[in-house]
N, C-alpha and C positions, 0 to 999 in steps of 0.2 A: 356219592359214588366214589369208588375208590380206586382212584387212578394207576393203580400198579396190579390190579386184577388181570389175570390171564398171563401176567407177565414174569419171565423165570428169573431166580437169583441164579447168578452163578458163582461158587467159591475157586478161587485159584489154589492150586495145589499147594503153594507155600503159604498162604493162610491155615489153612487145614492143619498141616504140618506142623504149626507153629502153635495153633491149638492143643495138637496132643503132647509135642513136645513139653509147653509151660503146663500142663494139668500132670504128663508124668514126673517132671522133675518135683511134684509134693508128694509125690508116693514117700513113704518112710521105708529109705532100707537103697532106697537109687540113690549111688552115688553120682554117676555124671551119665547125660544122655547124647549118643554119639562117640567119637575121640576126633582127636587132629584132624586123619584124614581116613573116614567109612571104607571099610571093604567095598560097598557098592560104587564108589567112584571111579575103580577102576585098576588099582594098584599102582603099577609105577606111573602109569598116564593122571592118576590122581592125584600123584605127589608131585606132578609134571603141571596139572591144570592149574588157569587162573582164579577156578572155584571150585575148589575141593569140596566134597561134599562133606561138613562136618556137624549137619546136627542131628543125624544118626536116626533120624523117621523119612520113613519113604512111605508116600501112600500110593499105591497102585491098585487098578482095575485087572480083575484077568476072568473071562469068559463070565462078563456080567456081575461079580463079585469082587467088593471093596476089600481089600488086604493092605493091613496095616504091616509093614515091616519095623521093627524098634532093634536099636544095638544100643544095651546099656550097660555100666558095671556098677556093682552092688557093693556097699560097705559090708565088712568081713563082721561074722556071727548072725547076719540076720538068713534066713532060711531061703533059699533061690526057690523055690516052687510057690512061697508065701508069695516073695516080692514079686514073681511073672505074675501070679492071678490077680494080683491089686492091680500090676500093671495093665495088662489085657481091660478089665474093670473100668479104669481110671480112661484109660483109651477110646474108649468106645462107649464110655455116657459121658465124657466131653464133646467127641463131634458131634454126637445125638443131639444134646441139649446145647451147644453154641451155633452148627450148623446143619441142622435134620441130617444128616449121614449117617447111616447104619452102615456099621464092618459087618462083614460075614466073618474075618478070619483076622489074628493078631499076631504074629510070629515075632519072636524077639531071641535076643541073640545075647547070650550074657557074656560080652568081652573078658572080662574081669572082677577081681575084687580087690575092693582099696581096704588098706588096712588104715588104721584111726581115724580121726572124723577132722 
């Protein structure tokens, strides 16, 4: 019998996070995920905190539905519409397959783009 029957895993938010964040940074075409200091931290209170929010995945629940938020910037030539659907993609058959999590929804935020590699 198998002692961990009936019983729930739970993942913490920063595992999760940390999942999508290392599966998106192999996307081809993301330059860096995050910056310094995320617009979600808060602005100036985020350049004030002792933990700035800098690795630029937020996952939140909102009325029953998992929402991935992403802020990444793209090396210059590769196609932004290419590199969000790999990204979304990449996002959401990582949590799936490391920790049963299905997104509903993947929003990303293309800060910028770096020029040479």
């Amino acid at each position: 019998m198998n002692e961990t029957e009936g019983q729930a895993v739970v993942i913490a938010p920063g595992v999760a996070e940390s999942i999508v964040a290392l599966a998106v940074a192999q996307v081809e075409g993301v330059a860096q995920i995050g910056s310094k200091v995320s617009q979600v931290s808060g602005g100036l209170f985020g350049v004030m905190s002792k933990n700035p929010v800098i690795s630029g995945v937020l996952i939140l629940e909102e009325e029953g539905s998992i929402v991935v938020e992403l802020r990444i910037k793209v090396f210059y030539g590769y196609k932004l519409q290419e590199v969000a659907a790999s990204v979304r993609a990449t996002a959401a058959d990582a949590l799936l397959a490391q920790a049963c999590i299905e997104i509903d929804r993947v929003n990303i935020t293309i800060d910028g783009i770096i020029f040479g590699a």
